[in-house]
C-alpha positions, 0 to 999 in steps of 0.5 A: 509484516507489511511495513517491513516488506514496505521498507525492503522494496523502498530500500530496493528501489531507493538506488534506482528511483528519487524518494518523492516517485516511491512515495507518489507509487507505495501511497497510490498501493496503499490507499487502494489497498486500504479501500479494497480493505475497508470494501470488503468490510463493508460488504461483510456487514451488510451480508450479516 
């Protein structure tokens, strides 16, 4: 689901945009994505 939302945005934007500024953007979401991600895992084990 997350991939296909990815590949119709960078589908959207590929017209208005060169592929090496979508790439830097979609990695700069997803690494933060991933942090928060792996941030909120780590803080519920700590809890338990």
């Amino acid at each position: 689901m997350f991939w296909s939302f990815y590949q119709h945005i960078l589908f959207r934007l590929n017209h208005a945009m060169p592929d090496y500024m979508l790439q830097l953007i979609f990695f700069q979401h997803i690494v933060r994505f991933y942090l928060t991600y792996t941030e909120s895992n780590n803080n519920r084990q700590v809890s338990h």
